[in-house]
C-alpha positions as CSV (number, residue, x, y, z in Angstrom):
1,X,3.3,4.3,-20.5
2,X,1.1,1.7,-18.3
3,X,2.8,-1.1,-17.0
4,X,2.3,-4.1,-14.8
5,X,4.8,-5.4,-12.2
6,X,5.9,-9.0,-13.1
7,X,8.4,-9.4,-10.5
8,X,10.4,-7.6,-7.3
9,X,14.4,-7.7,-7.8
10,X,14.9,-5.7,-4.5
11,X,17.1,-2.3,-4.1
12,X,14.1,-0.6,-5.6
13,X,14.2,-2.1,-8.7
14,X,11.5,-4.4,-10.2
15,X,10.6,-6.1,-14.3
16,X,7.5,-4.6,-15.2
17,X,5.4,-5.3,-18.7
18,X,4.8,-2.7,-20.1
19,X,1.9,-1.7,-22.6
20,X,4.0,-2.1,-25.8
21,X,4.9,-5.5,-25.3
22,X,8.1,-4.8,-23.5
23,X,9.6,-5.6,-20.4
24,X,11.8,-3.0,-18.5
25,X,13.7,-3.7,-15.7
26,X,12.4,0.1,-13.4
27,X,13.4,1.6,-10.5
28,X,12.0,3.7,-8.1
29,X,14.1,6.6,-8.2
30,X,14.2,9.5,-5.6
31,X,11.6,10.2,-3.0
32,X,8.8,7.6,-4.8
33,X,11.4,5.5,-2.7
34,X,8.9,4.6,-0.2
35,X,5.9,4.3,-2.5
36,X,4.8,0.7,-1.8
37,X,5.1,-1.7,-5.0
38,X,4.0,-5.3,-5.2
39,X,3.6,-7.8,-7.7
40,X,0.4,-7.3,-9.9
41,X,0.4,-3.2,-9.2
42,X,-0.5,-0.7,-12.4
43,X,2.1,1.3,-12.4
44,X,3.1,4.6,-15.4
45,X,6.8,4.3,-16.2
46,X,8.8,6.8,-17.9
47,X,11.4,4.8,-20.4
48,X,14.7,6.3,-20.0
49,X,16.5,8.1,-23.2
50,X,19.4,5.9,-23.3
51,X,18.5,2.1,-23.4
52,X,15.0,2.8,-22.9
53,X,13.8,-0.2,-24.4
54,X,15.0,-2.3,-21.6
55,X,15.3,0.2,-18.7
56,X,12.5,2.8,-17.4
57,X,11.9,4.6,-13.7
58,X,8.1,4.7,-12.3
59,X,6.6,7.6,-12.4
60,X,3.3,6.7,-10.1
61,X,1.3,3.9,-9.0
62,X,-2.8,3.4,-9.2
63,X,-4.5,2.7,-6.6
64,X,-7.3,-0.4,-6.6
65,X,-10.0,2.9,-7.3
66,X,-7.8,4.3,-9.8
67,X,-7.4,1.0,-11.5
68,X,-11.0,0.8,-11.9
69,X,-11.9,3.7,-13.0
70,X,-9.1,2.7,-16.1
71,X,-11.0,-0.2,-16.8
72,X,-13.9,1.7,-17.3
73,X,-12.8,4.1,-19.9
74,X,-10.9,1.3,-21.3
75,X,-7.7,2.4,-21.1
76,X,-5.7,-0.6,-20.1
77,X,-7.4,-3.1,-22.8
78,X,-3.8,-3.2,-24.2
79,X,-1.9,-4.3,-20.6
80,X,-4.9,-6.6,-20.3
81,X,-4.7,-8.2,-23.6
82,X,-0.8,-8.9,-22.6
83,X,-1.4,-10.1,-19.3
84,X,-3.7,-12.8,-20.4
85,X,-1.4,-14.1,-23.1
């Protein structure tokens, strides 16, 4: 599932839109602890099985290249749609 971050809450954790319309509050769990996050970043987040309409872990973040090459085959028209509303 595709996400955006929206905000930074610290401790690893962080709201992020998601592609459904959603937002989950996500953490960085295990050794993804020292990926590098910030506001604005496409991230894929894994919803959990319990609450996982409001809580979700990320599974990897896209690079600026990576992003692009999304846009191109259109596959974040959805998170784009939702970040313009």
């Amino acid at each position: 599932l595709f996400g955006i971050v929206t905000q930074r809450l610290g401790f690893k954790r962080m709201y992020v839109l998601c592609e459904d319309g959603k937002i989950r509050v996500t953490r960085t769990p295990g050794r993804k602890r020292r990926l590098w996050i910030r506001e604005g970043d496409i991230v894929v987040v894994k919803p959990w099985n319990v609450q996982g309409d409001e809580k979700a872990d990320v599974i990897h973040k896209y690079r600026a290249a990576e992003v692009e090459f999304l846009r191109r085959k259109n596959l974040l028209q959805k998170l784009d749609a939702l970040q313009q509303m």
